[in-house]
C-alpha positions as CSV (number, residue, x, y, z in Angstrom):
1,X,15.2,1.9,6.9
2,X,12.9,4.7,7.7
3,X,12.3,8.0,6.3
4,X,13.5,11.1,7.9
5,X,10.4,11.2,9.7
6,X,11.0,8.2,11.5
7,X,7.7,6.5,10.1
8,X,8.0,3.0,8.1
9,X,6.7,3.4,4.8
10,X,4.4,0.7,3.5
11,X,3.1,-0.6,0.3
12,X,0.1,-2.4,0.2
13,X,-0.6,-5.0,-2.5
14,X,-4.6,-5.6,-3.1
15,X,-6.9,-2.6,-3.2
16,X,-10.1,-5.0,-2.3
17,X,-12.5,-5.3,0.9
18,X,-9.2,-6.5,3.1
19,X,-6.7,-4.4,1.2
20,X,-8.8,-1.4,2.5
21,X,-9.1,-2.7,6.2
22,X,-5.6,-3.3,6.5
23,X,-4.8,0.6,4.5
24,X,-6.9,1.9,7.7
25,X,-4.6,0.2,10.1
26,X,-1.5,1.3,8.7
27,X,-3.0,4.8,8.2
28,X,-3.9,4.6,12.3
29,X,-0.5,3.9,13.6
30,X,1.9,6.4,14.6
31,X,4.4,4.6,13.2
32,X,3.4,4.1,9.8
33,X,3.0,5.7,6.6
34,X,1.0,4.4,3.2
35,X,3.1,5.0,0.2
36,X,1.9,3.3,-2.4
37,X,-1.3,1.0,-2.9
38,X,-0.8,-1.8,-5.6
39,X,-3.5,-3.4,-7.9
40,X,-4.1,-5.2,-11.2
41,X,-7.6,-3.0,-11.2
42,X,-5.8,0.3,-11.4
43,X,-9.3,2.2,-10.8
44,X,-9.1,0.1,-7.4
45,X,-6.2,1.2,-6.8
46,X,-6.2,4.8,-6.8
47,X,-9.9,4.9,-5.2
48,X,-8.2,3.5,-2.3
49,X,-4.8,5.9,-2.8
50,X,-6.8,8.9,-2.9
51,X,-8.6,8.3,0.6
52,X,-5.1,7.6,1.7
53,X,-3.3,10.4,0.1
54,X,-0.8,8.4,-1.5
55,X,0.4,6.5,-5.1
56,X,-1.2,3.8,-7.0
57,X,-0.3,1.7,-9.4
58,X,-1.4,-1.3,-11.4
59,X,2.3,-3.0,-11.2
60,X,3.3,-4.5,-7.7
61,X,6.9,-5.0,-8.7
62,X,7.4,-1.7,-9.2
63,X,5.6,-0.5,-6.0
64,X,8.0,-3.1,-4.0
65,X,11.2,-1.9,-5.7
66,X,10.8,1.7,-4.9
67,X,13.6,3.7,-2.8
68,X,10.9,5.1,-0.6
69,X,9.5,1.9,0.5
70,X,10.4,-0.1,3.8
71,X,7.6,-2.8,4.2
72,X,5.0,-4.8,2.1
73,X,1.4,-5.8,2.9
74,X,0.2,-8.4,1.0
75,X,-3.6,-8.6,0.8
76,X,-4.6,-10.8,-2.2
77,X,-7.4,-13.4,-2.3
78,X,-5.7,-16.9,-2.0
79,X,-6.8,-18.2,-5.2
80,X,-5.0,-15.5,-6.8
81,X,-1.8,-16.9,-5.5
């Protein structure tokens, strides 16, 4: 599902060095929009929402259960797993 825009809306889980690299990339497509970022460090989370002009929020279930959401980018460290 897209929004009525036609643009997939993405959440992305990890606000850290990666998280941001990958935030760019989705922010650079024409066929993307960031809607949410997720992070435990909520402070993490909306330094990287706010260069992205989007929501954050310290609870990743909630950011992945959202109406408004279409597709998930996961970008934790692998010990976190």
């Amino acid at each position: 599902m897209e929004s009525e825009n036609g643009k997939i809306r993405v959440v992305l889980i990890g606000a850290g060095r990666f998280g941001s690299k990958r935030a760019a990339a989705v922010s650079k497509s024409p066929r993307c929009t960031l809607t949410v970022v997720a992070d435990p460090n909520l402070q993490a989370a909306k330094v990287l929402a706010d260069q992205f002009a989007c929501r954050a929020t310290d609870e990743w279930k909630s950011a992945v259960s959202q109406e408004d959401v279409d597709a998930v980018v996961v970008s934790t460290p692998t010990y976190r797993l």
